[in-house]
C-alpha positions in Angstrom: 110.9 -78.5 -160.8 109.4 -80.7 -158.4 105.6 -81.9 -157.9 105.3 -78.8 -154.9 106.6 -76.2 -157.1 104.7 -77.3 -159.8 101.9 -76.9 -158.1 102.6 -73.8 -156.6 103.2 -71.9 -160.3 99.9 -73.7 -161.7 98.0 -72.4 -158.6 99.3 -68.9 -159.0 98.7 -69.1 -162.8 95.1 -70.1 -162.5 94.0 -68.3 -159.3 93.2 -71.4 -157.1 94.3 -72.5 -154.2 97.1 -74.7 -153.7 94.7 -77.8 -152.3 92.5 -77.0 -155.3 95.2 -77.1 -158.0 96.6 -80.1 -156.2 93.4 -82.0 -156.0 92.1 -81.1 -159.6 96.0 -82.2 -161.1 95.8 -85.4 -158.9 92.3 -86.1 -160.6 93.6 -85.4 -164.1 96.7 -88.2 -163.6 94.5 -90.7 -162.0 92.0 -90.8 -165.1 95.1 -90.8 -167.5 96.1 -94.1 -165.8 92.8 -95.6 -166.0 92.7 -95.1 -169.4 96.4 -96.2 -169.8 95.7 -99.8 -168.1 92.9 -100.0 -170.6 95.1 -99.3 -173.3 94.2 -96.8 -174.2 96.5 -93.8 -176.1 95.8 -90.2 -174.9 96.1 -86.6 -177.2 96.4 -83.1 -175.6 96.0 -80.9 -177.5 98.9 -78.2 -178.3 100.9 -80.6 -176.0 101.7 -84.0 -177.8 100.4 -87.5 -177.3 100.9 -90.7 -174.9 101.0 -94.0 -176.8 100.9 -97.4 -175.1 103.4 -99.6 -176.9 104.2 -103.4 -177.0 107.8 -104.4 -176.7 107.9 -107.6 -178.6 110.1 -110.4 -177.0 113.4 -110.6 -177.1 116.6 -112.1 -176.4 119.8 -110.4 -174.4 123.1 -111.3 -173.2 124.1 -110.4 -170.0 127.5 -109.0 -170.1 129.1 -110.5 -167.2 128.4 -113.8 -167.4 127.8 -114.0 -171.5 124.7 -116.4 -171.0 121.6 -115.6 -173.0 118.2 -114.6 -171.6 114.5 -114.1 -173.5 113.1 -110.8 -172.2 109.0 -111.4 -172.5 106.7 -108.9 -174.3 106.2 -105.6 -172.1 104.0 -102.7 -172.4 105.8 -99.5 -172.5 103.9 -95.2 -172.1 105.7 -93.3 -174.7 105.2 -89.8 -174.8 105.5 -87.6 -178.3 105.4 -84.2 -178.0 104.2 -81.8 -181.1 106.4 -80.2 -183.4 106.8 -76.8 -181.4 107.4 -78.3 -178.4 110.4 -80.0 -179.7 111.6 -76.9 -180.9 110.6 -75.0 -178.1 113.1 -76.9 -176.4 115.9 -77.8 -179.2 116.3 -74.0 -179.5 116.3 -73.0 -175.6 119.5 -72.2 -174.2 121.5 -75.1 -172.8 123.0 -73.4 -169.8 120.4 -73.2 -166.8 122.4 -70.6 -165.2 
């Protein structure tokens, strides 16, 4: 599903229009990145939650030439959904046909 049909389902689920929907879902990632550059982690409710995490630093090998880098310390958004979810979608069907 891409970002247009996504739109599309939400705005026929909800009864606005397409501009709306797109506009109000638009408003609703922007303030979830504000408050992910402030660090900030985010719960939904019946949906899961979306942690900021700190990578520490490490060191890697790159395979082709064998030499030895240090990766620095990153920020990573990690998302965990809620127990029903994940079995929402462990017990769906594989085959999208």
């Amino acid at each position: 599903m891409n970002n247009k049909d996504f739109i599309s389902e939400l705005s026929a689920r909800t009864g606005y229009t397409q501009a709306d929907t797109q506009r109000i879902t638009t408003a609703v990632i922007n303030v979830m990145a504000d408050y992910f550059q402030e660090g900030t982690n985010i719960s939904v409710a019946d949906f899961g939650s979306f942690e900021i995490k700190k990578k520490m630093e490490r060191v890697m090998v790159n395979p082709t030439t064998q030499k030895r880098m240090l990766v620095p310390p990153k920020l990573v958004l990690t998302f965990k959904p809620v127990d029903e979810w994940k079995e929402k979608v462990k017990n769906s069907p594989t085959d999208k046909e």
